[in-house]
C-alpha positions as CSV (number, residue, x, y, z in Angstrom):
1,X,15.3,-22.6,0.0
2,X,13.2,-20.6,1.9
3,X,10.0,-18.7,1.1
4,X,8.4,-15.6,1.8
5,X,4.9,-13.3,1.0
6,X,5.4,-10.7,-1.2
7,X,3.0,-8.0,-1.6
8,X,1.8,-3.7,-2.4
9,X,1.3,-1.8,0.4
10,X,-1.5,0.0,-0.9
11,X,-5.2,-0.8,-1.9
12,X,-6.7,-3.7,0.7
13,X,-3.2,-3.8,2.2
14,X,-2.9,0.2,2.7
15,X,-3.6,-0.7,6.4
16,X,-1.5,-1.7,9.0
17,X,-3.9,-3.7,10.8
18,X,-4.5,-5.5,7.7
19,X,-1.0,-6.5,6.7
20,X,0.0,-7.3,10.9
21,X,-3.0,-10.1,10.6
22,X,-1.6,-11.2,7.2
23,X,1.7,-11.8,8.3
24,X,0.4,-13.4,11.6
25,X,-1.4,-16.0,8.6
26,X,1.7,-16.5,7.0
27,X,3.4,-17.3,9.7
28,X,1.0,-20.1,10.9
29,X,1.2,-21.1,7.5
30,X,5.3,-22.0,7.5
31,X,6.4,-19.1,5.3
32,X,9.5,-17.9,6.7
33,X,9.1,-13.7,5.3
34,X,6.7,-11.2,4.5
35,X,7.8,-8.3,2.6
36,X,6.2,-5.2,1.5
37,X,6.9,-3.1,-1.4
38,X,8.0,0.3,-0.5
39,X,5.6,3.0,-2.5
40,X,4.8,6.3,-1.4
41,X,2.4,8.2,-4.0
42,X,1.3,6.9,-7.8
43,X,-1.8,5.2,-6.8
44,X,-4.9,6.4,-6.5
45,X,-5.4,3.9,-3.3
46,X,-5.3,3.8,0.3
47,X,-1.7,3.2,0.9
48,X,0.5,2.4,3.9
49,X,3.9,4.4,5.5
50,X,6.0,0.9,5.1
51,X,7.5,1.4,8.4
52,X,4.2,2.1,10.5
53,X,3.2,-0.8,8.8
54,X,6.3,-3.6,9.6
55,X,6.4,-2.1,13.1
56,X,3.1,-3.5,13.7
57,X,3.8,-6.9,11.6
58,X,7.2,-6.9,13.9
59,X,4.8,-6.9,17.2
60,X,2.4,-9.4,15.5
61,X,5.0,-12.2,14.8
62,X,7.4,-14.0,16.2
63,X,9.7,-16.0,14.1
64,X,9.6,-14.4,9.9
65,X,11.7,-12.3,8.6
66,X,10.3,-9.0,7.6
67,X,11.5,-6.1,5.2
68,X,10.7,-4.2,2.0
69,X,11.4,-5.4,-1.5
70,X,12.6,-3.1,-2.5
71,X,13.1,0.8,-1.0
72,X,14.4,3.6,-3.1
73,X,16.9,4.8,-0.5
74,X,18.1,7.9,-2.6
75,X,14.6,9.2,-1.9
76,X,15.1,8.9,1.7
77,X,17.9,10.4,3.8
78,X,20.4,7.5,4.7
79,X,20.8,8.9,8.9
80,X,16.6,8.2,8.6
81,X,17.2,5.0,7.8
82,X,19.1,4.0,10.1
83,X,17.1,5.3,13.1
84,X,14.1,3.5,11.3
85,X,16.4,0.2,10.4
86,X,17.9,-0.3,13.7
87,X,14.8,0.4,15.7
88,X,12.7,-2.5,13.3
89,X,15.7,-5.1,13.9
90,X,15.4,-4.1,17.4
91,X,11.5,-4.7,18.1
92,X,11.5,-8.1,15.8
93,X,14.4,-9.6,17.6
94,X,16.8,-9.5,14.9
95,X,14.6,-10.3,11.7
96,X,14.4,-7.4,9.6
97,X,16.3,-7.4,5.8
98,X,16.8,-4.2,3.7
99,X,15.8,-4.4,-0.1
100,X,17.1,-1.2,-2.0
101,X,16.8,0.2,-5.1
102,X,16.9,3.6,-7.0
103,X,13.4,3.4,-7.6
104,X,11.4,4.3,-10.5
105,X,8.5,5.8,-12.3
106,X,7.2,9.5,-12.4
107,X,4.8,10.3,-9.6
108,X,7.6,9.7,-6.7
109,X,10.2,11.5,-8.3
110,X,9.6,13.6,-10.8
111,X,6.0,14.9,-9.3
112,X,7.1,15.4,-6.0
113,X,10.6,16.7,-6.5
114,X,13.0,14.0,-6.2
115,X,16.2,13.7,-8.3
116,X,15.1,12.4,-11.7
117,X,18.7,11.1,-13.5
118,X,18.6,6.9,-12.8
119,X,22.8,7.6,-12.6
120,X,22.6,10.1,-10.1
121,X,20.1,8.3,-8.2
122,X,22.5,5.1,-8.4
123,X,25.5,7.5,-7.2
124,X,23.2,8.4,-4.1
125,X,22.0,5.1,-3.3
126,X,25.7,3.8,-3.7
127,X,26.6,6.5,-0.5
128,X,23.4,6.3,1.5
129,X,24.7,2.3,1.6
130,X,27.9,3.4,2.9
131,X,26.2,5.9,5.3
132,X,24.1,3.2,6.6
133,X,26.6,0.8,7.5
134,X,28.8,3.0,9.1
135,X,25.9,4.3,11.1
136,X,25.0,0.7,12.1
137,X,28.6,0.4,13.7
138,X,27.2,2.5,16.5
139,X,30.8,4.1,16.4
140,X,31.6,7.8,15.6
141,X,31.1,8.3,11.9
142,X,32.0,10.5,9.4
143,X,31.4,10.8,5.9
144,X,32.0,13.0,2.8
145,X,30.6,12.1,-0.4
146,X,29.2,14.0,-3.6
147,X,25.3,13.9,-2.4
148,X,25.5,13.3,1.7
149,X,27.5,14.6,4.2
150,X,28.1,13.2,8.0
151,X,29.9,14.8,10.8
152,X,31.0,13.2,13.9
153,X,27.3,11.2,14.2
154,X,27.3,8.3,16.7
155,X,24.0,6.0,16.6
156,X,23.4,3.3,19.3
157,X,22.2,1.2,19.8
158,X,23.7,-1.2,17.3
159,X,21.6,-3.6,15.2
160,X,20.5,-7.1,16.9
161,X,22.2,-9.1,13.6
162,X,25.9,-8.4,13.3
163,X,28.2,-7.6,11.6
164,X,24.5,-5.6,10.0
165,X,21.1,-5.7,9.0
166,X,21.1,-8.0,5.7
167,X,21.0,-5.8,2.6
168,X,19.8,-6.9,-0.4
169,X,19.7,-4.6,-3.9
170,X,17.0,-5.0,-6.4
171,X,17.1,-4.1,-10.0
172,X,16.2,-4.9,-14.0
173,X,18.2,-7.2,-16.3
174,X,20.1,-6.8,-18.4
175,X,20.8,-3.4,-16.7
176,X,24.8,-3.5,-15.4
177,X,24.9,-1.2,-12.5
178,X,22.4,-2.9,-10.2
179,X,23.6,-5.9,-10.4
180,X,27.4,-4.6,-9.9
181,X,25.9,-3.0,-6.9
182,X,24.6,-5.8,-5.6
183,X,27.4,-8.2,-5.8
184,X,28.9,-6.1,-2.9
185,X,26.5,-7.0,-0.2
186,X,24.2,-10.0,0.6
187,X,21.6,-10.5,-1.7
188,X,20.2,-10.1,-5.4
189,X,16.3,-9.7,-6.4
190,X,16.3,-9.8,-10.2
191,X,13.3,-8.8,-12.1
192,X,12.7,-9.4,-15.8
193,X,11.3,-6.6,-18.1
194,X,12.0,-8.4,-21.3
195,X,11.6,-11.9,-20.8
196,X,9.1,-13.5,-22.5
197,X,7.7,-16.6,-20.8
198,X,9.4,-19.1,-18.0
199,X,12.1,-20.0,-20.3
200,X,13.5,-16.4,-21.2
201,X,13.2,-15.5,-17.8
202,X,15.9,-18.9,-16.5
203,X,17.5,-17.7,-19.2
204,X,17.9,-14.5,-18.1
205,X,18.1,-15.2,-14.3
206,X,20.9,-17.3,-15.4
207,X,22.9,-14.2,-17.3
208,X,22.3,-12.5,-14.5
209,X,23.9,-14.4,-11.7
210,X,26.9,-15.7,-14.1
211,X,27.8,-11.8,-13.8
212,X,26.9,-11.1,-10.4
213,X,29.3,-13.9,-9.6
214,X,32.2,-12.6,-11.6
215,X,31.9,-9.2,-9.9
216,X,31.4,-11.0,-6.3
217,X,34.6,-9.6,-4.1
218,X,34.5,-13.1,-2.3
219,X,33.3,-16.5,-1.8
220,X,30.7,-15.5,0.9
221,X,27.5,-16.9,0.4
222,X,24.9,-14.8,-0.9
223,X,21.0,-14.6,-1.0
224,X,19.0,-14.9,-4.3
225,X,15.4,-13.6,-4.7
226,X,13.0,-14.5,-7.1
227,X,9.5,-13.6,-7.3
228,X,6.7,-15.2,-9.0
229,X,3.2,-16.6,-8.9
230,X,2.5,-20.7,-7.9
231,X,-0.6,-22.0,-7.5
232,X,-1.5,-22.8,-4.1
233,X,-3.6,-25.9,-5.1
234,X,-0.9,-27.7,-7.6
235,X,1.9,-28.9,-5.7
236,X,3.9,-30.6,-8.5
237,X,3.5,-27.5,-10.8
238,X,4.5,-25.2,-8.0
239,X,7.3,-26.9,-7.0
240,X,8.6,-27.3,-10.1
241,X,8.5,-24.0,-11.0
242,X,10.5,-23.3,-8.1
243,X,13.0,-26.2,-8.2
244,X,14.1,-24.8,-11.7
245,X,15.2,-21.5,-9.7
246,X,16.7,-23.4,-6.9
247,X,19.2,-25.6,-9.3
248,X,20.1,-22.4,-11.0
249,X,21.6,-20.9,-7.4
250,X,17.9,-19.5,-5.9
251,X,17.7,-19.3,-1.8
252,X,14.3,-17.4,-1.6
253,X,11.0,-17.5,-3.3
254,X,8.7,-14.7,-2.8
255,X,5.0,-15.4,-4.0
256,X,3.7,-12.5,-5.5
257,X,0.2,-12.1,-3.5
258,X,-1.8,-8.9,-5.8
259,X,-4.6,-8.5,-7.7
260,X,-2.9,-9.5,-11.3
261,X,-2.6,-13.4,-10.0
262,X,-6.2,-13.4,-11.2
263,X,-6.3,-11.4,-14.5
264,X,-7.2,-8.0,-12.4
265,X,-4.9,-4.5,-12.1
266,X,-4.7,-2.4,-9.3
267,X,-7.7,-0.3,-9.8
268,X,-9.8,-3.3,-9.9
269,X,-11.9,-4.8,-7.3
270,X,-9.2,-7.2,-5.2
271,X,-10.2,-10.5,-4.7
272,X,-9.0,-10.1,-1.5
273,X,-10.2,-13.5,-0.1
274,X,-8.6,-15.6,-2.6
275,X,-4.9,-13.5,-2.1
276,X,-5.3,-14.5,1.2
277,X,-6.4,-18.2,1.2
278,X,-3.0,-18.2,-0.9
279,X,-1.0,-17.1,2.1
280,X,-3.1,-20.0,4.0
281,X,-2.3,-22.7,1.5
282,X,1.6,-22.7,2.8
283,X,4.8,-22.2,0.5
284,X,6.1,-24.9,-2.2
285,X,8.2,-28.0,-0.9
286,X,11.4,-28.1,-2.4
287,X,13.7,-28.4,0.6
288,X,13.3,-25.7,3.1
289,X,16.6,-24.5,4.9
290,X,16.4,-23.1,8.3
């Protein structure tokens, strides 16, 4: 199991600076990634540009993986990407990973333009995947699809981590299409709309990876992301909590550091102390893999 931070990147954290000298925390404090959600508008908060802000976490550490959980690539072009993908994996020395999604809510997609149709945007992310990788080969590319079209690019240099840049795909049980999606590549972050309590979410986690692994193409070994909230002072709870996740398949746990761990929402005051003696405190010990 390994563990990472996972947190906005907007209010306290809508600075660069900020997050670099969180993730330099975490670090020190044996988590092995720091990942930052990917918004771009819907708050009415300071907020971040994701990739200014892992560039400077990239320069500010030395050994954690880094990435977003998640990034709506069909609101992004795919060529982008990969100029912005590649040169990450470059400055970190090989330790980015790529959580994608279609995205969701009205204020980046509707209010600003963006396809609205959740099959479309699917059919779109499904190519700007294909796009990336081919990209990433650093070999002359071309591609024709329904929403993205390539001609004869060739992008060097190639990424640090062969074959690629991890991918891993996000998305909402019981929802099919995600989780079809993500069976193709290297990793799963599952989220829960309708579970109820711990119980109906194993439950549900368990569903979910039964069917991921009856869609997998093959036997290679794939990541498994959950998310969730442990206290930092209760070691036995804590590691419970994610032991149950770790015998049902789990290989990451990413502690949820926002305002909400504390019975506060995102226009509230943050108690921006106490997120980050949680970063301090460490991760859970359940077995750590390196």
């Amino acid at each position: 199991m390994k563990y990472g931070i996972y947190l906005p990147n907007f209010g306290p954290y809508g600075d660069a600076r900020v997050l670099a000298g969180l993730a330099q925390d975490a670090e020190k404090a044996g988590w092995d990634g720091f990942f930052l959600w990917d918004h771009i508008a819907g708050w009415k908060l300071p907020i971040v540009d994701v990739w200014v802000a892992l560039a400077a976490i990239a320069m500010h550490t030395k050994r954690i993986r880094i990435g977003t959980t998640v990034t709506p690539l069909p609101r992004r072009r795919p060529w982008k990407v990969a100029r912005e993908t590649v040169s990450l994996d470059h400055l970190s020395g090989g330790r980015l990973i790529l959580s994608v999604g279609i995205g969701l809510g009205e204020d980046e997609w509707d209010h600003l333009g963006e396809e609205t149709d959740p099959k479309r945007r699917g059919a779109m992310l499904d190519e700007a995947l294909d796009i990336l990788v081919g990209l990433w080969t650093g070999e002359l590319f071309s591609y024709a699809g329904q929403h993205y079209t390539v001609q004869d690019a060739h992008f060097l240099p190639r990424p640090v981590q062969q074959p690629r840049i991890p991918i891993w795909v996000g998305g909402f049980w019981p929802n099919k299409a995600p989780f079809r999606r993500a069976a193709k590549w290297d990793g799963v972050f599952p989220l829960f709309l309708e579970a109820e309590g711990e119980g109906q979410e194993l439950a549900q986690l368990e569903e979910a990876l039964s069917y991921i692994n009856a869609q997998r193409p093959s036997e290679q070994p794939q990541d498994i992301v959950c998310m969730g909230i442990t206290p930092g002072d209760e070691a036995e709870q804590a590691t419970d909590m994610v032991r149950k996740r770790a015998d049902l398949g789990a290989t990451w746990w990413l502690e949820l550091i926002a305002p909400f761990r504390f019975g506060k929402g995102f226009e509230d005051e943050w108690p921006v102390k106490a997120l980050r003696e949680r970063i301090l405190q460490g991760p859970p010990q359940v077995g750590r893999t390196s």
